[in-house]
Structure formats: structure tokens, C-alpha cells
C-alpha positions as CSV (number, residue, x, y, z in Angstrom):
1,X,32.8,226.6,97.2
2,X,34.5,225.8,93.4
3,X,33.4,226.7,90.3
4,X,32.7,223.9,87.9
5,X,35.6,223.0,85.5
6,X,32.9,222.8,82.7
7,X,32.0,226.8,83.3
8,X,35.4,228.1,83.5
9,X,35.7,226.0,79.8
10,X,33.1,227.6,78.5
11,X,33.9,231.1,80.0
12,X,38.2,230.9,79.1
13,X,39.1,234.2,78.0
14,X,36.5,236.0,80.3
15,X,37.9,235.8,83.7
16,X,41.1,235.1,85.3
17,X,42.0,234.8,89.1
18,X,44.2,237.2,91.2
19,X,44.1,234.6,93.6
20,X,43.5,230.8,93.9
21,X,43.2,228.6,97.1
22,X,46.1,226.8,98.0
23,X,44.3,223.8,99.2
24,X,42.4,222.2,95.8
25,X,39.7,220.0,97.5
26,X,36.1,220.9,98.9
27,X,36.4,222.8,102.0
28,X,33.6,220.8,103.3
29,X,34.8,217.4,102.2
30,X,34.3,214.2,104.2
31,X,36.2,212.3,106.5
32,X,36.0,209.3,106.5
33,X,37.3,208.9,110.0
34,X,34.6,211.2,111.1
35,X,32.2,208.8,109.1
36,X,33.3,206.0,111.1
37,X,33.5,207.8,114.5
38,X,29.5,208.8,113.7
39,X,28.7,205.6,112.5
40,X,29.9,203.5,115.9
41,X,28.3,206.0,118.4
42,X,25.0,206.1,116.8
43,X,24.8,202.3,116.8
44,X,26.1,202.3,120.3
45,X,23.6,204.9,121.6
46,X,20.9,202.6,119.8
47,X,21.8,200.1,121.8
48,X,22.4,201.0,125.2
49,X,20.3,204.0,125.2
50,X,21.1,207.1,127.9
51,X,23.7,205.0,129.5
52,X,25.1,205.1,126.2
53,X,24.7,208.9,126.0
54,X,25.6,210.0,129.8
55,X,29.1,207.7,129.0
56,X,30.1,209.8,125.7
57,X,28.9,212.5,127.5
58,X,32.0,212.2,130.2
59,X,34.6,211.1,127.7
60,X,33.7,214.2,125.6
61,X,32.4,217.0,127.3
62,X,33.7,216.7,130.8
63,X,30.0,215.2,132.3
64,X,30.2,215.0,136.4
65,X,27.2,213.7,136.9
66,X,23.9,215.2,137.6
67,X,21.0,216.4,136.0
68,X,21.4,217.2,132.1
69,X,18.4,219.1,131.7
70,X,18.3,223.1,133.1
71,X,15.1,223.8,135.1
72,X,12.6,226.2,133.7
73,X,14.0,228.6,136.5
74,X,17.7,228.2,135.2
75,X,16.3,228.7,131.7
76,X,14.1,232.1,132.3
77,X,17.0,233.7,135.3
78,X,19.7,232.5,132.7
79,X,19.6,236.7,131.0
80,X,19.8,238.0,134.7
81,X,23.6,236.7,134.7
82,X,24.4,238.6,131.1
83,X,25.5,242.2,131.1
84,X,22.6,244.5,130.1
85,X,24.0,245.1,126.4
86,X,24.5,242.1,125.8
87,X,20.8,241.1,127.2
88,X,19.5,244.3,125.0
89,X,21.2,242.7,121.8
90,X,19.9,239.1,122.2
91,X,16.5,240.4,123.1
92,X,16.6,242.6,119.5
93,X,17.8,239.5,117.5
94,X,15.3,237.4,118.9
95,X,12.3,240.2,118.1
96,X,13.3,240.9,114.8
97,X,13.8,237.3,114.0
98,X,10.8,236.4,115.2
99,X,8.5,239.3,113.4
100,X,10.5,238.2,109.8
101,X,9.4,234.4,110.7
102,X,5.5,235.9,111.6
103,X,5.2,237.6,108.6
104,X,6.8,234.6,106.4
105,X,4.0,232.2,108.0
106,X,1.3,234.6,107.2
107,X,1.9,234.4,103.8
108,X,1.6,230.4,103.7
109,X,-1.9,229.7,103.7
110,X,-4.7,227.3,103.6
111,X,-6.4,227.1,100.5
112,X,-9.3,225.4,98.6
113,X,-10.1,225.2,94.9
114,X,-12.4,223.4,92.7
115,X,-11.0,222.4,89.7
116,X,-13.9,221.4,87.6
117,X,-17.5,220.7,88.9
118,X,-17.4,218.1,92.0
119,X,-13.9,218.1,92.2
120,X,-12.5,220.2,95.3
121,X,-8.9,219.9,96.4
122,X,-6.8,222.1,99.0
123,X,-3.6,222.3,100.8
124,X,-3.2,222.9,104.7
125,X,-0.3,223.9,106.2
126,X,0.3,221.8,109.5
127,X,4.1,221.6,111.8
128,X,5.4,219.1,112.6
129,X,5.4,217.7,116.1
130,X,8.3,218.1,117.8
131,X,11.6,219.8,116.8
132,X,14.7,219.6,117.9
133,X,17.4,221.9,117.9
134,X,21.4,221.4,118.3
135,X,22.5,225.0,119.7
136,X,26.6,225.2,118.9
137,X,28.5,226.7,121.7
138,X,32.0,225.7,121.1
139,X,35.1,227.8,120.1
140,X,32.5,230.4,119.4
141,X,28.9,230.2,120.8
142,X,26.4,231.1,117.8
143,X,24.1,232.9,120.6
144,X,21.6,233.4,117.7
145,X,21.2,230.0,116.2
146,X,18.1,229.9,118.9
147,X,16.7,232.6,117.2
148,X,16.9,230.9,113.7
149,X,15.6,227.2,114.7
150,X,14.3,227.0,118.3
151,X,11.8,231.0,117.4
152,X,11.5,229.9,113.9
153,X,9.9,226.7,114.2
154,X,7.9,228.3,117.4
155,X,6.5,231.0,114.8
156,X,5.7,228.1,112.4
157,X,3.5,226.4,115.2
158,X,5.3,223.9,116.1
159,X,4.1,222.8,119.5
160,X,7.1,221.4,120.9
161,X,10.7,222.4,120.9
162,X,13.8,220.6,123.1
163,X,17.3,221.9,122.6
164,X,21.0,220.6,123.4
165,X,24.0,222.9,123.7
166,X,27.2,221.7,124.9
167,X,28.5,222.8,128.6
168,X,30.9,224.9,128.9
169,X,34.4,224.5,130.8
170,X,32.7,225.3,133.8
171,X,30.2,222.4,133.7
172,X,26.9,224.4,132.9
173,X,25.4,226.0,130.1
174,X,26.3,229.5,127.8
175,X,24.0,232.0,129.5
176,X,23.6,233.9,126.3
177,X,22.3,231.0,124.5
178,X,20.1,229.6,126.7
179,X,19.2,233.2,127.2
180,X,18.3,232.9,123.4
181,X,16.3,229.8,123.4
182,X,14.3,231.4,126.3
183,X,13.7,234.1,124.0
184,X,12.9,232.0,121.1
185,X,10.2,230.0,122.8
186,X,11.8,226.7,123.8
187,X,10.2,223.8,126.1
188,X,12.9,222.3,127.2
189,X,16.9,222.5,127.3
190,X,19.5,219.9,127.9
191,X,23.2,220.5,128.7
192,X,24.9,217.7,126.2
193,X,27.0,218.3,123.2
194,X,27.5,216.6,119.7
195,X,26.4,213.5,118.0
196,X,25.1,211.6,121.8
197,X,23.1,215.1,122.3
198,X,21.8,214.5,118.1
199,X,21.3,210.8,118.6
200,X,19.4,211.3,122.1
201,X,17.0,213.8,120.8
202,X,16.5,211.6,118.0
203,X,16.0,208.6,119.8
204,X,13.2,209.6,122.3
205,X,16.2,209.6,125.6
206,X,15.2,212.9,127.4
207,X,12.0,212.1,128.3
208,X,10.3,213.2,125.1
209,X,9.1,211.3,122.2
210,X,11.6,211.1,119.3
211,X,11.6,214.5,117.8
212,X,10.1,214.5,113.5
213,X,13.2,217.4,112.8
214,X,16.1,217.9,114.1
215,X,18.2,221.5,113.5
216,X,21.0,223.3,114.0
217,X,24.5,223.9,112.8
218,X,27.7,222.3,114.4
219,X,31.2,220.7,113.6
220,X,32.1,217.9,111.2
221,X,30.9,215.2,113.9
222,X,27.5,217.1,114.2
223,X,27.2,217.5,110.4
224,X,27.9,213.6,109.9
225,X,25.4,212.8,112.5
226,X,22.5,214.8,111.2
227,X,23.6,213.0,107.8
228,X,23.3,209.7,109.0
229,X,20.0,210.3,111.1
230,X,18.1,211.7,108.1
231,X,15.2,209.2,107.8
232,X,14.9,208.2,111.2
233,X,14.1,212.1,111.2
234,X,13.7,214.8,109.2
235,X,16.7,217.4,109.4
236,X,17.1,221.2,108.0
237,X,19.9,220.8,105.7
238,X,23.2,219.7,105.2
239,X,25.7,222.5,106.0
240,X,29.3,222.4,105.6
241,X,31.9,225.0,106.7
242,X,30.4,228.9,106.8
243,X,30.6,230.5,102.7
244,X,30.9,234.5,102.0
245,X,31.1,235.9,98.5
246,X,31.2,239.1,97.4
247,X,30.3,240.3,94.2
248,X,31.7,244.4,93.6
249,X,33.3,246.8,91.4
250,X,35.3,250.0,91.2
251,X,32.2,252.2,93.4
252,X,32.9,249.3,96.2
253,X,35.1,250.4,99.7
254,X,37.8,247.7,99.2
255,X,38.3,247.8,103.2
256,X,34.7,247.9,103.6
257,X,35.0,244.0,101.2
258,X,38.1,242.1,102.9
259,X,36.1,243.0,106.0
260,X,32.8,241.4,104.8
261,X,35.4,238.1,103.5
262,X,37.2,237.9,106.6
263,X,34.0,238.2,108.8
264,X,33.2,234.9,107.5
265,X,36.2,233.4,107.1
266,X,36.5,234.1,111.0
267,X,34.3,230.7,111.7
268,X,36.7,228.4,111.0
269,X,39.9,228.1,109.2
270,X,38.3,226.1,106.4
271,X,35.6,228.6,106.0
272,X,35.7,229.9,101.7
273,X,35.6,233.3,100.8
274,X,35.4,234.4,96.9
275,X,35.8,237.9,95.1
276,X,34.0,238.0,92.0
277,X,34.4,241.4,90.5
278,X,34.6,243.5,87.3
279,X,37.6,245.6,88.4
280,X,41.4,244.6,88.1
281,X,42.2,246.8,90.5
282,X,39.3,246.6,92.6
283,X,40.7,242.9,93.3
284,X,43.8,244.3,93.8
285,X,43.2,246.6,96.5
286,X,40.7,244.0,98.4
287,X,43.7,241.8,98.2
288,X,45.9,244.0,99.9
289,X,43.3,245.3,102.4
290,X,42.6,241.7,104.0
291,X,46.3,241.2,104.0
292,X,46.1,244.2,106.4
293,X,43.1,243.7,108.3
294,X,44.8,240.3,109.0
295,X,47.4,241.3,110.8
296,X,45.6,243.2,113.5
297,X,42.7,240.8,113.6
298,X,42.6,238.9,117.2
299,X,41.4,235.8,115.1
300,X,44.0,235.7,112.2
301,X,44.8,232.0,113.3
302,X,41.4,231.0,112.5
303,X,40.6,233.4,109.7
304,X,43.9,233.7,108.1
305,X,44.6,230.1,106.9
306,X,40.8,230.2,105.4
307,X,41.7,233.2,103.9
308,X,45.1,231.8,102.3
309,X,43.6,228.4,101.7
310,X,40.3,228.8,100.6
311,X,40.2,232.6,99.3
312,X,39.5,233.1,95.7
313,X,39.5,236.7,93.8
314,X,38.3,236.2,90.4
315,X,37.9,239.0,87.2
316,X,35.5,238.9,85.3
317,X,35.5,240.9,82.0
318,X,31.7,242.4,82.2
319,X,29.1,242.2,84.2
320,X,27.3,239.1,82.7
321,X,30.6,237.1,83.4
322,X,30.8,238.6,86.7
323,X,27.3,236.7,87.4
324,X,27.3,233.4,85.7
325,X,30.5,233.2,87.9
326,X,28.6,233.6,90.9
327,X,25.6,232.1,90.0
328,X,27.9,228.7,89.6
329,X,29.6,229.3,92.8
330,X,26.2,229.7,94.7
331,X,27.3,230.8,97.9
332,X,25.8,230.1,101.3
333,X,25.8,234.2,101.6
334,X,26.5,237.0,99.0
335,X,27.1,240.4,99.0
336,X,26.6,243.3,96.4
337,X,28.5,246.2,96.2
338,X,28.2,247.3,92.8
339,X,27.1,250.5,90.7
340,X,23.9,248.5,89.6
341,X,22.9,246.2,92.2
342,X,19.3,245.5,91.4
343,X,20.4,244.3,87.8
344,X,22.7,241.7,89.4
345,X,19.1,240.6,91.9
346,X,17.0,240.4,88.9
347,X,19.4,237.6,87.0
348,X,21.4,236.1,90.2
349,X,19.5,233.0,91.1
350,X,22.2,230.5,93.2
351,X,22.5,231.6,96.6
352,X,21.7,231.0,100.5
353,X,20.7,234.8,101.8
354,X,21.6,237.5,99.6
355,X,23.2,242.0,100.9
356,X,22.4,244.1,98.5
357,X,24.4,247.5,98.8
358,X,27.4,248.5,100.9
359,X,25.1,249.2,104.5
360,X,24.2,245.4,104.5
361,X,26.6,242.6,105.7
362,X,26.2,239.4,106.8
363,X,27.3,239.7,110.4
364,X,24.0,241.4,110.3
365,X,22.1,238.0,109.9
366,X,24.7,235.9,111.8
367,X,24.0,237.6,114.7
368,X,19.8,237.7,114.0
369,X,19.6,241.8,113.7
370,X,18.5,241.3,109.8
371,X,15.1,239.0,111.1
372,X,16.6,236.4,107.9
373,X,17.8,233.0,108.8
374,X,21.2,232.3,108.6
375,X,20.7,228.3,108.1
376,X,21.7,227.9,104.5
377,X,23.1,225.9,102.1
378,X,27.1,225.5,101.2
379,X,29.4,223.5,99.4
380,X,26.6,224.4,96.2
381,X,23.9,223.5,97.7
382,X,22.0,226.9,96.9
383,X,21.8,225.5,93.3
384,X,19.0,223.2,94.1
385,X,18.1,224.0,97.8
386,X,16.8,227.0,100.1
387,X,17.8,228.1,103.6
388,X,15.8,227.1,106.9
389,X,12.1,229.0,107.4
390,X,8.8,228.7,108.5
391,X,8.0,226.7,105.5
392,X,10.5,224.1,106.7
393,X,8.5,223.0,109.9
394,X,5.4,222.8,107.8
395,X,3.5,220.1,105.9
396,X,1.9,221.2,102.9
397,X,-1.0,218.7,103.3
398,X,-3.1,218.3,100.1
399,X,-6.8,217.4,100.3
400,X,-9.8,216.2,97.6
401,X,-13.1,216.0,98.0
402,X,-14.8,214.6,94.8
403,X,-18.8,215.1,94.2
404,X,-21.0,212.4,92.4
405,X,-20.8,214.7,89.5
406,X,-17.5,214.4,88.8
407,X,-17.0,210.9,88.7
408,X,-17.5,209.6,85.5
409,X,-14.8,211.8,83.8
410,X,-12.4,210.8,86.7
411,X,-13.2,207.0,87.4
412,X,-13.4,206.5,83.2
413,X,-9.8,207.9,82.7
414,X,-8.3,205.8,86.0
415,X,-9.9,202.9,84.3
416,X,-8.0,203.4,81.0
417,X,-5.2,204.1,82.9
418,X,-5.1,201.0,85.0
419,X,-5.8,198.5,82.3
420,X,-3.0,199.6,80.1
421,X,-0.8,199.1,83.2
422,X,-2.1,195.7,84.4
423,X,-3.4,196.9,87.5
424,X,-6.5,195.8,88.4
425,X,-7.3,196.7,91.9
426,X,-6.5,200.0,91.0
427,X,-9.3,199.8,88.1
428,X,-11.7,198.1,90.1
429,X,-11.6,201.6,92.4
430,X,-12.4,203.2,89.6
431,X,-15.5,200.8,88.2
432,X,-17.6,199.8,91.3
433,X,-18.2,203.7,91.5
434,X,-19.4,203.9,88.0
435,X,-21.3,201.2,88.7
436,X,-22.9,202.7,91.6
437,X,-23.9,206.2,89.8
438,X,-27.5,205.5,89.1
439,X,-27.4,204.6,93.0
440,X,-29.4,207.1,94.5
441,X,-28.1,205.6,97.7
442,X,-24.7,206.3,97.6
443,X,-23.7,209.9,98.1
């Protein structure tokens, strides 16, 4: 999360930063050992198939043998081993997410139109077949990811859903996520981690088909697998390390911002957080605040070096600065916290999931409460891309139906078309059925 050399050129004079990263390259930038890495075990699980998987699957996560796959019993008793908040927390995610995804679907909906006489066309919105969904529970379990991928593509119709998670220390699977997928709908649930868990959904190994979609956040191996299966399936997106921006002014709680920067900051130490405000000393103090916060926080070691190597405060001089700044950051998630936050919605335009007002945060989403997905784009990718919904799991399939009376004007223009371009099959199309309009016979 940078800002493009040729905006700061055009803006010089209008900003200036309080505080610049220390490290100067993409946060989510590639390695090309991890490249490699990918690159081998996909071609080795191509080859040699579960055996393949089951071996990576004891070199990496610890695998003892067994069955990978939890029983439909261990998936629905897997909330009876949670404490009951806990339980009554993942249950309110899962509802709200699942209402937010409901009501997204029923505004995506079959249509038909005829655009002149005789010509009808449509759309219908059909899911894919079979998702599948990479639930993350490493150094932190995301117990919501379920909710966003595994209930999503459920409320988009999507008939069948498998999901991996990787076991924990103990050999078996996070209660709370599984607990979540339950929730969320899911068919099936396999204990295997990383890329062989990616590649082995992909590949058809766990007794399914190969899955059309595959989902779901994850480290830098997980990230370069989804990469280098897209085409052999379809995939959400491409996310990089978790992005926070704020955008606030003098009105804004300064504690109330470093919070909101270090809550994301916490996923990893390469995690960006950026400050765009109006207020010198609005900057200041948030400065100073996470500087604070920091040193009581039980996870400085993750989120302080993202803080010290990734953080940016930036001034801008007015409020129009303030947004072109952002707007060319394009953050995975952004907050407002300003004296006019609806005129900052109506222009901002580059963003994964936008807060408006100091009551909203994103821990709020992360953890499903706000019904929004929290799949979205980084590393700029909210310039030209949205986050994971409904709409993602479904096919806009278009349709024509074209009457007698509409073909002359049609077949006449394809015919024009085609001979100016040399293709001939293609007019041919076109001709036999104006040749066969005073055919009674043909309908």
C-alpha cells in the first residue's frame, strides 16, 4: 500500500508525511523462493496425486496418519467443545453474515428484454458447482473466514461446498472454525493445511470432483498457490498482507485511530497501515498514541514492526488532497472519522470495505458482526477490483432468442460485417437465413 510516485508529483506542495515506512518495497511483494517452493509441489501433487498430498502433509503439518476428513458428527458436536460466548459470538457472525449475503443475492436477478421486435435477450444468474474454501488457522485462526466464503457461496446457491483448515498442534481441527463452517453451510471438511490442501481440492483428491472456485485467505505459500492454480480453477482474488487506512481530522479520538491502525497491523508484521488526514496535529497525536498502545499491546512483536515498517501518516493540506491521497492508496479497508464524512463517500471511489464514522471499525467485519465480507483486495487492487460476494459464485449467463421478424436487419448487417473481414462461414450464417425467409417452413 504506496502511493504512486506520479501523484505525489502532481500533488508536491499539498501534503507531506509525519511518518514514512522504513522498509521501501511492497509489503506484499513476491518471493521468488516461495514461487519456486509452489511451483515444485503443485507439479509433484499432479503427479503422484494423494500420496503426494498425505506425504507434504507429514513433512508440514505434523500428519500421523488417519482419516483427513472430520465426520459429519465431528463437524455438527465441534460448538459443544467451545465455551458458550464464544459459541454465541460465532453463531451472531455467521447470522448476520449470512442475512447481508441473502439480501445481496436478492438483488441479482434474472431478467428478459426485447430489444427491438423479435429480438429477446436475458441474463440468468446460475453458481458455480462446487467451491472450495481454504479456512486459515495458523498463528491466528480467522474463525470467521467460514462465514465470508464457505455461507457466502451457500447463500449464492452454490450446491456444493468442501473446506480444508490446517490441524492444530494437537493433531485435529480448530473447534471454532469448523464450528463456523458448520454454521455457514459446508458439505464436507478436511484436516490439511497449505498449498497440498489448495492443490487437492483443486485436483479432484478428496473424493469430490475438482472444485470450479477455490477461496480463502492464507500465507505467502497459500497466496502463490491460488496464483498459480488460477485457470485450472477459478479463485476469489489475489490478497496480499491485511491493509487499514484511516482517513480523519481534528473531530477524530486519536486513541480511538492508532487503535483502528494497530488492529490491523496485528495480522502480521508486514501488514500497512496509513494516516491520511487534514490535521498536523491530528497526526501528531495518533503518532504518539500507537507508540503507546504499543507498548501494552500482548502482540507488539507482530504489530509493532508493521507499524514501524510499513506505517505511513501523511498531511494533506484540504480535504480534496486528503482524498485523491487515498483514493491512490486504495486500501483493502478504510475508515472515516471526519467532520464531513458523507462528502468524503460521495467522491472516494478506491477501496475494499469502507467505516464510515467513529462507532464503525474494521474488527467489526474481520470478525463477521458487520454481515460485509472481509475478502478484499490489497496491494491496490481496489483500483480495478471488488471484494468477495454473492456475485462472485455466480454466472451472469446471457441468452437470445431471435424471431423471424428480426432477421433481416440482423443477418444483413452480419453479412456486411463478415465480408469486410474475410470470413465467410461466418456470412454464410447470416445468408442461408435470408434465404430461407419466404420459407413458411422454417420457424
Amino acid at each position: 500500500m504506496r502511493y504512486s510516485p506520479a501523484l505525489l508529483q502532481s500533488l508536491d506542495g499539498s501534503y507531506r508525511h509525519l511518518k514514512t515506512p522504513l522498509i521501501d518495497a511492497p509489503a506484499a511483494q513476491r518471493d521468488p523462493a516461495v514461487i519456486e517452493k509452489v511451483s515444485a509441489m503443485l507439479l509433484d501433487i499432479q503427479r503422484r496425486g494423494l500420496d503426494a498430498v498425505l506425504d507434504y502433509a507429514r513433512a508440514l503439518d505434523k500428519y500421523q496418519g488417519g482419516d483427513i476428513e472430520l465426520s459429519a458428527a465431528q463437524i455438527a458436536s465441534s460448538g459443544s467443545r467451545l465455551p458458550a460466548d464464544l459459541r454465541a459470538a460465532i453463531e451472531l457472525g455467521s447470522e448476520r453474515t449470512r442475512l447481508f449475503a441473502t439480501e445481496q443475492r436478492s438483488h441479482l436477478t434474472d431478467f428478459e428484454t426485447e430489444l427491438v421486435p423479435g429480438l429477446v435477450t436475458g441474463v440468468r444468474y446460475i453458481p458455480v458447482s462446487r467451491v472450495g474454501a481454504y479456512l486459515p488457522a495458523g498463528r491466528f485462526p480467522l474463525t470467521a473466514s467460514a462465514f465470508m466464503t464457505v455461507g457466502v457461496a451457500k447463500a449464492a446457491g452454490v450446491p456444493t461446498v468442501i473446506a480444508c483448515t490446517p490441524p492444530q498442534p494437537h493433531g485435529g481441527a480448530n473447534d471454532a472454525v469448523v464450528y463456523a463452517a458448520h454454521l455457514s453451510g459446508v458439505d464436507r471438511v478436511f484436516v490439511l493445511g497449505g498449498v497440498q490442501a489448495l492443490a487437492a481440492m483443486a485436483y479432484g483428491l478428496l473424493g469430490e470432483l475438482p472444485i470450479d472456485m477455490l477461496v480463502g485467505a492464507g500465507n505467502a505459500f497459500v497466496a502463490e498457490a491460488k496464483r498459480q492454480l488460477f485457470g485450472t480453477v477459478a479463485i476469489d482474488l489475489l490478497a496480499g498482507p491485511s491493509e487499514v487506512a484511516v482517513l480523519s481530522d481534528e473531530t477524530a479520538d486519536p486513541e480511538i485511530v492508532a487503535a483502528d491502525l494497530l488492529g490491523q497491523a496485528e495480522h502480521g508484521p508486514n501488514s500497512p497501515a496509513a494516516l491520511v488526514t487534514t490535521s498536523e496535529s491530528h497526526g501528531r497525536a495518533v503518532v504518539e498514541a500507537a507508540e503507546r498502545q504499543l507498548s501494552t499491546l500482548s502482540t507488539e512483536p507482530i504489530a509493532g514492526p508493521a507499524w514501524r515498517d510499513y506505517g505511513v501518516v501523511t498531511v494533506a493540506k484540504d480535504r480534496e488532497t486528503a482524498a485523491q491521497l487515498m483514493d491512490d492508496l486504495a486500501p483493502e479497508h478504510l475508515e472515516l472519522i471526519t467532520a464531513d464524512d458523507a462528502w468524503y463517500h460521495d467522491r472516494l471511489r478506491n477501496y475494499g470495505s469502507i467505516f464510515l464514522g467513529p462507532w464503525s471499525t474494521v474488527a467489526y467485519s474481520d470478525k463477521g458482526m458487520a454481515g460485509t465480507n472481509h475478502v478484499l483486495p490489497t496491494a491496490g487492487g481496489a483500483k480495478h477490483s471488488a471484494g468477495l460476494s454473492v456475485s462472485r459464485f455466480l454466472k451472469p449467463l446471457t441468452y437470445q432468442r431471435i424471431a423471424r421478424e428480426a432477421t433481416p436487419q440482423l443477418a444483413h448487417a452480419v453479412q456486411v460485417i463478415s465480408d469486410s473481414e474475410g470470413m465467410a462461414a461466418h456470412s454464410a450464417t447470416a445468408t442461408m437465413r435470408l434465404d430461407r425467409l419466404e420459407d413458411v417452413s422454417v420457424v
